[in-house]
mmCIF file of the N, C-alpha and C atoms, coordinates in Angstrom:
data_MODEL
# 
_entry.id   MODEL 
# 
loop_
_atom_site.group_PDB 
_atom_site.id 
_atom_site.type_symbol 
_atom_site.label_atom_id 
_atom_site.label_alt_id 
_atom_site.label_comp_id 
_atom_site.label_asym_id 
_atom_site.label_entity_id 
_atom_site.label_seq_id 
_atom_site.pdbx_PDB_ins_code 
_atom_site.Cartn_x 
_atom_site.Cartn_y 
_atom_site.Cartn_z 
_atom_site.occupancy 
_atom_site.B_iso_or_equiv 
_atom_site.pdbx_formal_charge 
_atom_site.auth_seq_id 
_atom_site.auth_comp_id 
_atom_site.auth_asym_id 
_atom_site.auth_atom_id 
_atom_site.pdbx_PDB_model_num 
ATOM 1   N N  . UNK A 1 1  ? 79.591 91.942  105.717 1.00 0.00 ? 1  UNK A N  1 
ATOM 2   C CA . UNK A 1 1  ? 78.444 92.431  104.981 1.00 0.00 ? 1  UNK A CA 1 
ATOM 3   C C  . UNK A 1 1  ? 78.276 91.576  103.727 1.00 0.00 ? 1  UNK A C  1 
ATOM 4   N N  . UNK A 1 2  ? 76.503 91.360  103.393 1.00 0.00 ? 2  UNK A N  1 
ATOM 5   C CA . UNK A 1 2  ? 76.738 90.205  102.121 1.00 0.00 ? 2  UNK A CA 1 
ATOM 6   C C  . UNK A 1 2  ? 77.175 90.846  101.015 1.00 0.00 ? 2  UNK A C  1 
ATOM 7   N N  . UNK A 1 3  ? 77.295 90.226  100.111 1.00 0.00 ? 3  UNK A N  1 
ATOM 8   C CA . UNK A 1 3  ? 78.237 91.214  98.833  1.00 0.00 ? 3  UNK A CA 1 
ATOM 9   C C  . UNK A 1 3  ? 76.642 92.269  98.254  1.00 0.00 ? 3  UNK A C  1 
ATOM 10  N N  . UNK A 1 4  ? 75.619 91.880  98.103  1.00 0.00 ? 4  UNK A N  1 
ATOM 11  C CA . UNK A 1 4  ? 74.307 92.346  97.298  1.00 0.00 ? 4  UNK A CA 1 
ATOM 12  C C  . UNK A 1 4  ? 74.036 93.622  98.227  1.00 0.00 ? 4  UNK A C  1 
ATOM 13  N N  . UNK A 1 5  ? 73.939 93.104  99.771  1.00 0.00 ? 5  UNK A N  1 
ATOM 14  C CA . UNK A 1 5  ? 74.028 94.527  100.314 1.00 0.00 ? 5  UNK A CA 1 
ATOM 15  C C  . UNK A 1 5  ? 75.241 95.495  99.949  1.00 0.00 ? 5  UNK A C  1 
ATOM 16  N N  . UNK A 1 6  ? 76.152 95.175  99.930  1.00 0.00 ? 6  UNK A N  1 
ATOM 17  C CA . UNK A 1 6  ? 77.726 96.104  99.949  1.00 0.00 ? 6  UNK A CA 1 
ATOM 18  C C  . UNK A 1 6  ? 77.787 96.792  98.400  1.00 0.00 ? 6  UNK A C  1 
ATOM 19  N N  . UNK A 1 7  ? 77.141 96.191  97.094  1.00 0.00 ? 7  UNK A N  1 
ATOM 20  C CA . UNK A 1 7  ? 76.940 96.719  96.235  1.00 0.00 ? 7  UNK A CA 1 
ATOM 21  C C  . UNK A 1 7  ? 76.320 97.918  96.192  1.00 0.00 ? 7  UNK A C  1 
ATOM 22  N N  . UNK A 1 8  ? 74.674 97.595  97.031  1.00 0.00 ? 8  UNK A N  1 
ATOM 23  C CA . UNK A 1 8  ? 73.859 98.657  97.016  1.00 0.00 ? 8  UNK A CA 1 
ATOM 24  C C  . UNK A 1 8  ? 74.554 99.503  97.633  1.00 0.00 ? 8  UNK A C  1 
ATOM 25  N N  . UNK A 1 9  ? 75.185 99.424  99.375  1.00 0.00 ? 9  UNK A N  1 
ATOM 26  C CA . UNK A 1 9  ? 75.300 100.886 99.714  1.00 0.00 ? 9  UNK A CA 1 
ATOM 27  C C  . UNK A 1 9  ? 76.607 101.492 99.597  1.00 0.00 ? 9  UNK A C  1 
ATOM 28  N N  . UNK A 1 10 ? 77.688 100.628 98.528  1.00 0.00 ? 10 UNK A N  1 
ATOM 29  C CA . UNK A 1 10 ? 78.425 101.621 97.854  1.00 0.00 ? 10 UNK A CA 1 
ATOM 30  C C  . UNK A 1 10 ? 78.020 102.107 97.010  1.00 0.00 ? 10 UNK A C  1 
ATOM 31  N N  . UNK A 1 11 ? 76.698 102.220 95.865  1.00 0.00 ? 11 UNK A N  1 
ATOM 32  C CA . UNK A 1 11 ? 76.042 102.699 94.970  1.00 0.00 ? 11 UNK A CA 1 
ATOM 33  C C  . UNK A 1 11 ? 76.942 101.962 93.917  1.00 0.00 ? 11 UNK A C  1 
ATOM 34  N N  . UNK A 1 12 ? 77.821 100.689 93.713  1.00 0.00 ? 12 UNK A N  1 
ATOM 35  C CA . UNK A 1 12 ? 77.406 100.478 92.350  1.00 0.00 ? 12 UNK A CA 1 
ATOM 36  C C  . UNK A 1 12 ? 76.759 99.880  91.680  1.00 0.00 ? 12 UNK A C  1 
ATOM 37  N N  . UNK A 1 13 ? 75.594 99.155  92.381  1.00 0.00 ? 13 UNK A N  1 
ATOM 38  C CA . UNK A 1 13 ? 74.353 99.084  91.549  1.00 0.00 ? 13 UNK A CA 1 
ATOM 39  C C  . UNK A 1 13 ? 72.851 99.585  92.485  1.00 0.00 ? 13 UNK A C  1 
ATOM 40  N N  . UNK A 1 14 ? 71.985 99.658  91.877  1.00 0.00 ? 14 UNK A N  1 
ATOM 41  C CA . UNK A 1 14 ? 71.192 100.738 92.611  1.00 0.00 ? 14 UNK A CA 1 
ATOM 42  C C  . UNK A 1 14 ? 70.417 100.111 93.708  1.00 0.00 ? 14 UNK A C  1 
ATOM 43  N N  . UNK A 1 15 ? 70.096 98.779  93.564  1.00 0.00 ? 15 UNK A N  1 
ATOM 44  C CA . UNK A 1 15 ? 68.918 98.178  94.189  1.00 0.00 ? 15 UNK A CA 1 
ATOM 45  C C  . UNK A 1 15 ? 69.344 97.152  94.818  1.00 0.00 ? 15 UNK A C  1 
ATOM 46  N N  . UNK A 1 16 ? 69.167 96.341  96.025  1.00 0.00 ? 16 UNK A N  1 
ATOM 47  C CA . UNK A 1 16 ? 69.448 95.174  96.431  1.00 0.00 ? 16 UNK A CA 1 
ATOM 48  C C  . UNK A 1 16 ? 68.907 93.964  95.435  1.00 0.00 ? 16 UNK A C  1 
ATOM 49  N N  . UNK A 1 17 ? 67.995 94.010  95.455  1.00 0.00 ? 17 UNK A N  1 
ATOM 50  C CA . UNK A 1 17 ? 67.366 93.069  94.425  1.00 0.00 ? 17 UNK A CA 1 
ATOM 51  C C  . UNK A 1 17 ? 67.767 92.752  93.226  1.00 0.00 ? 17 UNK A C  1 
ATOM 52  N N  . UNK A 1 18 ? 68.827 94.215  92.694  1.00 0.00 ? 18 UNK A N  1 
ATOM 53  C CA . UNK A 1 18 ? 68.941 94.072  91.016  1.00 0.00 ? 18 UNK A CA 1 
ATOM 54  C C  . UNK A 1 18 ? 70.743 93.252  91.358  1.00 0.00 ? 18 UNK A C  1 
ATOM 55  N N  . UNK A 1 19 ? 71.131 93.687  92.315  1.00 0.00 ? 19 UNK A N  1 
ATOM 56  C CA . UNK A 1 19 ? 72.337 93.163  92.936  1.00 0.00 ? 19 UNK A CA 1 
ATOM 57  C C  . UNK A 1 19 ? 72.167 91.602  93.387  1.00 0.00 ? 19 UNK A C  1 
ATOM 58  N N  . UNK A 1 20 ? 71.049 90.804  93.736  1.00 0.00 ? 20 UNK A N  1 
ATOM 59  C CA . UNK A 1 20 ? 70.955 89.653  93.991  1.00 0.00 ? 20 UNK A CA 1 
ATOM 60  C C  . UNK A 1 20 ? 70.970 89.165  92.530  1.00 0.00 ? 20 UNK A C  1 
ATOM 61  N N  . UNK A 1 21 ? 70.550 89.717  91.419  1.00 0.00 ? 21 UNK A N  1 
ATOM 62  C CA . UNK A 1 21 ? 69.760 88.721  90.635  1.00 0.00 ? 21 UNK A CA 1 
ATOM 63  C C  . UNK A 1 21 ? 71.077 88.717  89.621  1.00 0.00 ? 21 UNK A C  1 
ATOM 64  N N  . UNK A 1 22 ? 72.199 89.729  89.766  1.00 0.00 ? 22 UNK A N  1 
ATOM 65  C CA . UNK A 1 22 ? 73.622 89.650  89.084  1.00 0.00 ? 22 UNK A CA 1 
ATOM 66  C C  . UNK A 1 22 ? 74.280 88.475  89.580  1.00 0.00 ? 22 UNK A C  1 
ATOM 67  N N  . UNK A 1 23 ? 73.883 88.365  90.876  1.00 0.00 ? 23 UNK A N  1 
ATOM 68  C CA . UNK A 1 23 ? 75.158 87.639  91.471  1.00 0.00 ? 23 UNK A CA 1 
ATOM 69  C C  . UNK A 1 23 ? 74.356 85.890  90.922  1.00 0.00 ? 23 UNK A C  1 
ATOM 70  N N  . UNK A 1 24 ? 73.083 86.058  91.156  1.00 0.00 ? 24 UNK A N  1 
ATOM 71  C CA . UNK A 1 24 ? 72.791 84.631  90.679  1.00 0.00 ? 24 UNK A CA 1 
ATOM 72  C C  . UNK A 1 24 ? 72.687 84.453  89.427  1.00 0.00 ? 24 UNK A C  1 
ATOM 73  N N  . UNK A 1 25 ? 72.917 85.258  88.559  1.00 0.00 ? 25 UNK A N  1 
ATOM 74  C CA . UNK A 1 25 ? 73.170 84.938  87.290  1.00 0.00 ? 25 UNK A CA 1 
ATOM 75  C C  . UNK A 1 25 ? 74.464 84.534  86.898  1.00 0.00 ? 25 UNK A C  1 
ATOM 76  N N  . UNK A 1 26 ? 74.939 84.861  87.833  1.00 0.00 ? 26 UNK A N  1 
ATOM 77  C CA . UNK A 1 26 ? 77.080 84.765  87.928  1.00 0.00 ? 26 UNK A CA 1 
ATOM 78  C C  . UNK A 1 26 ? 77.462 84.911  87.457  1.00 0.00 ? 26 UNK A C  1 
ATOM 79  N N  . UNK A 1 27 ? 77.654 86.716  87.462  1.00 0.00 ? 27 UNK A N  1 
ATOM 80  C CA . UNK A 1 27 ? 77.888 87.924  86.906  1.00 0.00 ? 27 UNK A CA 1 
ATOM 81  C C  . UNK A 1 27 ? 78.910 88.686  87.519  1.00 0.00 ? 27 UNK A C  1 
ATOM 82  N N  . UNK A 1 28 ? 79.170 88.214  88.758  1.00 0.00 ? 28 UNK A N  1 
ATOM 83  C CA . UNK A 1 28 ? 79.886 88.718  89.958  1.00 0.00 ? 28 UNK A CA 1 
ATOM 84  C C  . UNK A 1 28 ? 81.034 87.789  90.233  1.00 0.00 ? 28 UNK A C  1 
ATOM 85  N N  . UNK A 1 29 ? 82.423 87.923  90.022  1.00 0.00 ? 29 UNK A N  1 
ATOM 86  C CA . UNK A 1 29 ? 83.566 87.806  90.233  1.00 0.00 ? 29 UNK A CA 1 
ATOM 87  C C  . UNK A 1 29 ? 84.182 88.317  91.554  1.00 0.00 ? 29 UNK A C  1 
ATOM 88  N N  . UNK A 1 30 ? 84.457 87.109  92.672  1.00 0.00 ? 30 UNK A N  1 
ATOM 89  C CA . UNK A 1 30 ? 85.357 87.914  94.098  1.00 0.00 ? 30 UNK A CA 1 
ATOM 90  C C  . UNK A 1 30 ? 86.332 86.998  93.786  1.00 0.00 ? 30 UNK A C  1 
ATOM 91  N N  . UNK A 1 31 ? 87.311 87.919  93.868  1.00 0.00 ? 31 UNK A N  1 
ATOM 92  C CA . UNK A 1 31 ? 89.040 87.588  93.296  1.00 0.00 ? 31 UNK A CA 1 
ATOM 93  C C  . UNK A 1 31 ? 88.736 86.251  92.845  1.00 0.00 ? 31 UNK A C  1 
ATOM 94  N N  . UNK A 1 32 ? 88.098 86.186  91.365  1.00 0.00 ? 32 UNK A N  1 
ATOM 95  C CA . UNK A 1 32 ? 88.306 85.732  90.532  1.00 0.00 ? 32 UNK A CA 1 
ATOM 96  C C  . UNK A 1 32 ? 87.176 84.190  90.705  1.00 0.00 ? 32 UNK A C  1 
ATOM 97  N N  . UNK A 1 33 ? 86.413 83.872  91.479  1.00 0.00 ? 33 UNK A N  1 
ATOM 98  C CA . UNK A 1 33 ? 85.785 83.011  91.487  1.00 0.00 ? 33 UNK A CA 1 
ATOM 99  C C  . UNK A 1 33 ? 84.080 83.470  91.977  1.00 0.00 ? 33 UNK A C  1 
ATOM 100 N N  . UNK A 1 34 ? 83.248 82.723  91.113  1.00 0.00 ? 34 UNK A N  1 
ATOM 101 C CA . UNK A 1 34 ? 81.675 83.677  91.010  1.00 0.00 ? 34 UNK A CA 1 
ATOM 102 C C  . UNK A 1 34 ? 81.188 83.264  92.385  1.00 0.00 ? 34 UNK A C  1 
ATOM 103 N N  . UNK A 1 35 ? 80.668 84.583  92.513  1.00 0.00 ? 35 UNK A N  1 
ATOM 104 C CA . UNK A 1 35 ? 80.559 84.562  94.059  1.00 0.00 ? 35 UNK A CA 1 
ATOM 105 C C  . UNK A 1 35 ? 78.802 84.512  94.278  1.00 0.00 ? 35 UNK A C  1 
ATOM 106 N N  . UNK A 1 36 ? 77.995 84.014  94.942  1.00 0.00 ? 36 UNK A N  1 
ATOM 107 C CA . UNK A 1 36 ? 76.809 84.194  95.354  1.00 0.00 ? 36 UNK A CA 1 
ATOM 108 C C  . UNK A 1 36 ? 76.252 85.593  96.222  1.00 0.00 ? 36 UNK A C  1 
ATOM 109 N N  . UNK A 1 37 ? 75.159 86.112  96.253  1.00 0.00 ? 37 UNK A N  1 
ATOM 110 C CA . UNK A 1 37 ? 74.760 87.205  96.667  1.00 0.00 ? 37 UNK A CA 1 
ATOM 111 C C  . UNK A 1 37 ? 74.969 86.920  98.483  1.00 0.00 ? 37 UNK A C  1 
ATOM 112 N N  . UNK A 1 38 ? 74.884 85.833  98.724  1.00 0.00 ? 38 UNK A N  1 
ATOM 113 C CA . UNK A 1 38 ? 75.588 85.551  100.287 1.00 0.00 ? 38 UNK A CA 1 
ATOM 114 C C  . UNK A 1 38 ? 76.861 85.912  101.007 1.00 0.00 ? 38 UNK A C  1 
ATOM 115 N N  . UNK A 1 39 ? 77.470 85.675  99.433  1.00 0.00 ? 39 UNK A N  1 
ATOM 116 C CA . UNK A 1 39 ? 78.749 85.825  100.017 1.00 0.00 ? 39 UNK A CA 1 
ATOM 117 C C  . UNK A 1 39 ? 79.439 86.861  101.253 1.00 0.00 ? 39 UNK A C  1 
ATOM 118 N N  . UNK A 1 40 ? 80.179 86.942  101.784 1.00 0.00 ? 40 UNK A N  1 
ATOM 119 C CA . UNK A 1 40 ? 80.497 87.850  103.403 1.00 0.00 ? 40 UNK A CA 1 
ATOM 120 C C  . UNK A 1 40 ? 81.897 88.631  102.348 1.00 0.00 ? 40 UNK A C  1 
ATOM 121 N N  . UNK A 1 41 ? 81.941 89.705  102.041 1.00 0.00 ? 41 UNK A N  1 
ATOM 122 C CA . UNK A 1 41 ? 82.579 90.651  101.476 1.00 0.00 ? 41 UNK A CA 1 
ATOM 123 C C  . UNK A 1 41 ? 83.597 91.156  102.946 1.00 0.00 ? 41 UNK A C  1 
ATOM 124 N N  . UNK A 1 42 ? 84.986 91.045  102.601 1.00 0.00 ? 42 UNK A N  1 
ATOM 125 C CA . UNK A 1 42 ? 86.124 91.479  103.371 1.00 0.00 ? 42 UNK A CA 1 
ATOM 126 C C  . UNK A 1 42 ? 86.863 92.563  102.636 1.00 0.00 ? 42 UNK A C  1 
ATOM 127 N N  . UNK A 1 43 ? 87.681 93.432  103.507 1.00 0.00 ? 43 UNK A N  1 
ATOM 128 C CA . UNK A 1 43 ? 88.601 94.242  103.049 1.00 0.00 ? 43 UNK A CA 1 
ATOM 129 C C  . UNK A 1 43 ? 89.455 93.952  101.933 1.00 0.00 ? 43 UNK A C  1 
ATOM 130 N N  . UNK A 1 44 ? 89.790 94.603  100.848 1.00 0.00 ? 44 UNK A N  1 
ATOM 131 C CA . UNK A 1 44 ? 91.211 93.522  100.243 1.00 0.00 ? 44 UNK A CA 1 
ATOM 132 C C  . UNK A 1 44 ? 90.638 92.851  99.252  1.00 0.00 ? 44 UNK A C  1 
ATOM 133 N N  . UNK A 1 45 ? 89.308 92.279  99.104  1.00 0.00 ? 45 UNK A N  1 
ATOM 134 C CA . UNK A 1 45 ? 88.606 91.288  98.223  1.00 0.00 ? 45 UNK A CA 1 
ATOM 135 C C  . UNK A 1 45 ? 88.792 92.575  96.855  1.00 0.00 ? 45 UNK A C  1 
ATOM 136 N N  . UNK A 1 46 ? 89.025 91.780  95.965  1.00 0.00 ? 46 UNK A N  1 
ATOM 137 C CA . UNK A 1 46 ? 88.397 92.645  94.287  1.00 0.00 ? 46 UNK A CA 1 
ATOM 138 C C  . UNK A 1 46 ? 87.208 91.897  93.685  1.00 0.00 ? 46 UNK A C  1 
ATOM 139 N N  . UNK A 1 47 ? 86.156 92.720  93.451  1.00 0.00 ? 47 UNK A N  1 
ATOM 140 C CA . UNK A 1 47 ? 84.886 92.327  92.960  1.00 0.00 ? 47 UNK A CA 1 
ATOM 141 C C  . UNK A 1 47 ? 84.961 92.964  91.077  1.00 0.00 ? 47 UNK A C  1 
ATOM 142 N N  . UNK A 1 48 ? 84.474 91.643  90.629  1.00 0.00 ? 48 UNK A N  1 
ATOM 143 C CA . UNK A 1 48 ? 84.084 91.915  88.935  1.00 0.00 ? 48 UNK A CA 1 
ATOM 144 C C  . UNK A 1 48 ? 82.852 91.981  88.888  1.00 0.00 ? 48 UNK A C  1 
ATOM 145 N N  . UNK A 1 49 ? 82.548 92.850  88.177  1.00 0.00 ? 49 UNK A N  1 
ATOM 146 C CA . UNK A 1 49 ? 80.827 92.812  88.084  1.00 0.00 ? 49 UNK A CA 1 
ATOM 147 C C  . UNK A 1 49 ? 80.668 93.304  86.761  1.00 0.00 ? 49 UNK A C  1 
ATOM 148 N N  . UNK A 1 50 ? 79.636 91.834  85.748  1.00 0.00 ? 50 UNK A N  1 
ATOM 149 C CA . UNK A 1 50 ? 79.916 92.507  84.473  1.00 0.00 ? 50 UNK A CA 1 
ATOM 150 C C  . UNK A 1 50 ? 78.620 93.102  83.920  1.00 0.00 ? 50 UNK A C  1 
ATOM 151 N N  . UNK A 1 51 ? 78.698 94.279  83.064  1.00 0.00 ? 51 UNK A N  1 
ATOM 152 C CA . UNK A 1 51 ? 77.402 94.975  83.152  1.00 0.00 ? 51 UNK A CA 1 
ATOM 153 C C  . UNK A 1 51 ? 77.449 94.931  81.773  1.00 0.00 ? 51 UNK A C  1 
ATOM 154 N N  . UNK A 1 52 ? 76.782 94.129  80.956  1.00 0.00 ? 52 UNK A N  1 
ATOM 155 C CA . UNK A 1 52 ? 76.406 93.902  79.665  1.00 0.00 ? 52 UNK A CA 1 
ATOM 156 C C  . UNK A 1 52 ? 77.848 93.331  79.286  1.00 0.00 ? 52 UNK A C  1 
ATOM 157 N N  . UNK A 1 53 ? 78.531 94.296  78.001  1.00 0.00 ? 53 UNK A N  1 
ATOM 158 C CA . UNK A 1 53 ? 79.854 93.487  77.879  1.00 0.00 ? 53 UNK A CA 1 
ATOM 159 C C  . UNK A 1 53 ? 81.172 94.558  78.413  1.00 0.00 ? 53 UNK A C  1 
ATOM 160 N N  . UNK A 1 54 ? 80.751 95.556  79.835  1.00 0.00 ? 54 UNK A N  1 
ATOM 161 C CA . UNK A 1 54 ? 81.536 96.708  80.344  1.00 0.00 ? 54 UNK A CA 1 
ATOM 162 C C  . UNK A 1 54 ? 81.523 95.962  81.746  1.00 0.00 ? 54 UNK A C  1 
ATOM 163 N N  . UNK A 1 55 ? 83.043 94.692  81.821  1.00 0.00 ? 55 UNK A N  1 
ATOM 164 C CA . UNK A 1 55 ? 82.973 94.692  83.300  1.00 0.00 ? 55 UNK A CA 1 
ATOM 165 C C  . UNK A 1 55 ? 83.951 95.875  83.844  1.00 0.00 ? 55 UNK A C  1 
ATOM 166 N N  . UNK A 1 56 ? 83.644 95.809  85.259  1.00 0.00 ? 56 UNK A N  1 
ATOM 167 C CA . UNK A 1 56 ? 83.771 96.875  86.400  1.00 0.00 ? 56 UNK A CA 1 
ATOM 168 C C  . UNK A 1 56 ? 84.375 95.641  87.082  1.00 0.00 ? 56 UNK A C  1 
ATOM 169 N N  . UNK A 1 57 ? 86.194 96.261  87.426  1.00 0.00 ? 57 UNK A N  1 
ATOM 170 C CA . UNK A 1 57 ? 86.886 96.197  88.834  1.00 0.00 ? 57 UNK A CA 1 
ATOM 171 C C  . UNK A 1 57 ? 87.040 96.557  89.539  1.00 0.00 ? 57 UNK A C  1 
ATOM 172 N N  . UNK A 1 58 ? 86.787 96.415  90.749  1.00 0.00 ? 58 UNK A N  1 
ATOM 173 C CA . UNK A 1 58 ? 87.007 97.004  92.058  1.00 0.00 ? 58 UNK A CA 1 
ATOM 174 C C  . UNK A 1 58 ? 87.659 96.660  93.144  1.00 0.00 ? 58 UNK A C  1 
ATOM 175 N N  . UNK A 1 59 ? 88.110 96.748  93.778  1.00 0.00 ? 59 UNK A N  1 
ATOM 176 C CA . UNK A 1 59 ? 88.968 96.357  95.102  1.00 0.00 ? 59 UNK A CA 1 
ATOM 177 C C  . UNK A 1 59 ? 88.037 97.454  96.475  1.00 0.00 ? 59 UNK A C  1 
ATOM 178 N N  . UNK A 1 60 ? 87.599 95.903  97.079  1.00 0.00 ? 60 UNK A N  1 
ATOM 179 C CA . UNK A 1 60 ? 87.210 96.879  98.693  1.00 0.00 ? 60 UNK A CA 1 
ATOM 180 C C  . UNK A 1 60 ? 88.319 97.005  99.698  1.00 0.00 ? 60 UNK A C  1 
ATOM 181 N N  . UNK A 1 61 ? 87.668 98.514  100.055 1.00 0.00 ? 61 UNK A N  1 
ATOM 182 C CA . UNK A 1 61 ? 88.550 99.556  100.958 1.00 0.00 ? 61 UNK A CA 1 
ATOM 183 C C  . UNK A 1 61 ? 87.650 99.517  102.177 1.00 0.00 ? 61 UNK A C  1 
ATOM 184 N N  . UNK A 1 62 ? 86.551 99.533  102.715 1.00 0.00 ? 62 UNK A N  1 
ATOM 185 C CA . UNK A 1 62 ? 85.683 99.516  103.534 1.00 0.00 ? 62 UNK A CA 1 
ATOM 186 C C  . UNK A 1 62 ? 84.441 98.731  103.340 1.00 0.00 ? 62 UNK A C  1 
ATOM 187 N N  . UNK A 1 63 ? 84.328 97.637  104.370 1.00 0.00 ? 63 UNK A N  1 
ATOM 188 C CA . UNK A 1 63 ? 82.920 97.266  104.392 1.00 0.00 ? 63 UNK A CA 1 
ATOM 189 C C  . UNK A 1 63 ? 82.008 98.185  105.746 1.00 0.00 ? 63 UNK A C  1 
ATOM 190 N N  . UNK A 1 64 ? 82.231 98.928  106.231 1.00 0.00 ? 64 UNK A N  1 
ATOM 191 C CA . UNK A 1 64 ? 81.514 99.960  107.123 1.00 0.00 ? 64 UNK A CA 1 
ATOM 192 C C  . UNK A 1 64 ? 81.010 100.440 106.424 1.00 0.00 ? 64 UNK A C  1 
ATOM 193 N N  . UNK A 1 65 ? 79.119 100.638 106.401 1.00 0.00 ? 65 UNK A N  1 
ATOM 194 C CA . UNK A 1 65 ? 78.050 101.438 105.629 1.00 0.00 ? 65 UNK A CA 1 
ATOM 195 C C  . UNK A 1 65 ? 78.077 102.554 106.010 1.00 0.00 ? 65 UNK A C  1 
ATOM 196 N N  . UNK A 1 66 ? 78.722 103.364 104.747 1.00 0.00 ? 66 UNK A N  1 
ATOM 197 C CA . UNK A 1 66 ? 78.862 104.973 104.829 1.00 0.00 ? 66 UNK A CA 1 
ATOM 198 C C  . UNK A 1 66 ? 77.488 105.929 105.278 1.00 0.00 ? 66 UNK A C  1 
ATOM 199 N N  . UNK A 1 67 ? 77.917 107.198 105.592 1.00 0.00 ? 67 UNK A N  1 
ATOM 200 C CA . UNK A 1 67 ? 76.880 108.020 106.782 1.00 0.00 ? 67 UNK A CA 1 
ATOM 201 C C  . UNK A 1 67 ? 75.853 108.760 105.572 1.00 0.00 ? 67 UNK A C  1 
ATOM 202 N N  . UNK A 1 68 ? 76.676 108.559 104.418 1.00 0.00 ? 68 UNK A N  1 
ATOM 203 C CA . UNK A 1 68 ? 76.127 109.416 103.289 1.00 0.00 ? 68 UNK A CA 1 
ATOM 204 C C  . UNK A 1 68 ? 76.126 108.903 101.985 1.00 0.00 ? 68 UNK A C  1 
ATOM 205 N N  . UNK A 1 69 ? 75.645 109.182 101.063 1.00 0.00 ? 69 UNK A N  1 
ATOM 206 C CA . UNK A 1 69 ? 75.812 108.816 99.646  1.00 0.00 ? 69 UNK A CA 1 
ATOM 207 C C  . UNK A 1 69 ? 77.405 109.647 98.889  1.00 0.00 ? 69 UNK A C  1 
ATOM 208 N N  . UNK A 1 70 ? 77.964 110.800 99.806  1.00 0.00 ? 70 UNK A N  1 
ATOM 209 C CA . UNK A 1 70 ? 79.115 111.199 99.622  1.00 0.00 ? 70 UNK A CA 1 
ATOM 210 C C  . UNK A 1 70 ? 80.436 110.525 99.684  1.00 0.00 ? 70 UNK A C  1 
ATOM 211 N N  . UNK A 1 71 ? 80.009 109.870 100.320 1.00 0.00 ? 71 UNK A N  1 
ATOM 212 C CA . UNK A 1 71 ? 81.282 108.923 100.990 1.00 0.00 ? 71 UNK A CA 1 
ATOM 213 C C  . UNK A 1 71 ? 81.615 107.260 100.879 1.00 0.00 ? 71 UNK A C  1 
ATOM 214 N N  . UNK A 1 72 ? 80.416 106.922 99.902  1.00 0.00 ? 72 UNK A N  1 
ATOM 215 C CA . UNK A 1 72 ? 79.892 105.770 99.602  1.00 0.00 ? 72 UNK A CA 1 
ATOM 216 C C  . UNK A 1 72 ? 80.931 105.759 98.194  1.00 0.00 ? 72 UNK A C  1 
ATOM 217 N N  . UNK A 1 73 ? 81.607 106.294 97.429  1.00 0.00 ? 73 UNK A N  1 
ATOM 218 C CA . UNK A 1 73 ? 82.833 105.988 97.030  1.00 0.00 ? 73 UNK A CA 1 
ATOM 219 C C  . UNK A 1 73 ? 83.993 105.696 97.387  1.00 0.00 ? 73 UNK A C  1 
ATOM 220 N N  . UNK A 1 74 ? 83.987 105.942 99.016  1.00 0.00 ? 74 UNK A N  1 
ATOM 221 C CA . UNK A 1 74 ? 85.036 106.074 99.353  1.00 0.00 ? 74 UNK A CA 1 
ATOM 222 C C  . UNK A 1 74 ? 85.151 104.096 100.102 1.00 0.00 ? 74 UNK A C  1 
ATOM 223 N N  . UNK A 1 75 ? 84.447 103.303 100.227 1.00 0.00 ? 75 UNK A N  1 
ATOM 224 C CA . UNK A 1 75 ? 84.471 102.127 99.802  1.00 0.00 ? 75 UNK A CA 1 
ATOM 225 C C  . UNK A 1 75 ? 85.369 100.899 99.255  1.00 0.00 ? 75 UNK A C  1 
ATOM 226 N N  . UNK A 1 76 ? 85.764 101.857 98.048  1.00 0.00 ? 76 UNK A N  1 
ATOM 227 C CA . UNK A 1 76 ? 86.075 100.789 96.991  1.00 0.00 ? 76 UNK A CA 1 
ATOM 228 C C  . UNK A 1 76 ? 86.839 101.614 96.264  1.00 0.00 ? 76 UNK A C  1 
ATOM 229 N N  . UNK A 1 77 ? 87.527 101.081 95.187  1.00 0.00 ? 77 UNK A N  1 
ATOM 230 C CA . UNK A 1 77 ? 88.407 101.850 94.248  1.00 0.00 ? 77 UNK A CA 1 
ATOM 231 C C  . UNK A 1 77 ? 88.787 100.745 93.179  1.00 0.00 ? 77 UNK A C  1 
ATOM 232 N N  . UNK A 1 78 ? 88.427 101.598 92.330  1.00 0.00 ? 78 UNK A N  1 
ATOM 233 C CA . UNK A 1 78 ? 88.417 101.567 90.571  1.00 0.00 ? 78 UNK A CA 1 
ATOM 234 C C  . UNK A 1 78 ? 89.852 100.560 90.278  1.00 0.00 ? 78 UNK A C  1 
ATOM 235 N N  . UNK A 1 79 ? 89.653 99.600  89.768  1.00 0.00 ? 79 UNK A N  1 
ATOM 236 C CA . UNK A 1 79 ? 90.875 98.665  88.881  1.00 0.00 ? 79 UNK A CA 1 
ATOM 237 C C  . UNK A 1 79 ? 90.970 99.185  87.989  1.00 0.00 ? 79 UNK A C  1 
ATOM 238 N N  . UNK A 1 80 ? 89.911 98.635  87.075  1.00 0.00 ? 80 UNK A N  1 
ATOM 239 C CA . UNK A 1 80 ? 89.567 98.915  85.324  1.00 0.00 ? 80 UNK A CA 1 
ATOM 240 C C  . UNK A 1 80 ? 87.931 98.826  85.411  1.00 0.00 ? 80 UNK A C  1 
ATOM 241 N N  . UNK A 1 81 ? 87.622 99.553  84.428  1.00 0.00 ? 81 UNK A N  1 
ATOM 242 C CA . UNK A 1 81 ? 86.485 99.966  83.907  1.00 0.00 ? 81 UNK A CA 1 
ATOM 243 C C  . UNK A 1 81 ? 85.410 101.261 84.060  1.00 0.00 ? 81 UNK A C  1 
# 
């Protein structure tokens, strides 16, 4: 899954579009090197994503698009921030 989609439908950012325009601003960290909105997101990867001067770590747990917006945390899990 590309990383801009996998943002949106884990909900941490709201929009595909607002998720492309992070990653081309290169804003978006996959284990540690800026990644393009293309990029193919794997299990295991940790994504930085910095949102003003509050970045967000994450480590993916699932790239399978959840059935619900309930379960769309269940994804990913919190490093720091």
């Amino acid at each position: 899954m590309r990383i801009d989609k996998y943002l949106k439908v884990s909900r941490l950012i709201k929009r595909r579009t607002v998720a492309n325009e992070v990653a081309d601003a290169g804003r978006i960290l996959v284990n540690g090197k800026p990644a393009k909105a293309s990029y193919a997101v794997k299990e295991g990867d940790v994504i930085e994503i910095t949102f003003g001067n509050n970045p967000v770590k994450v480590r993916v747990l699932s790239t399978l698009a959840p059935a619900g917006k309930d379960v769309a945390r269940e994804m990913y899990e919190v490093i720091e921030g």
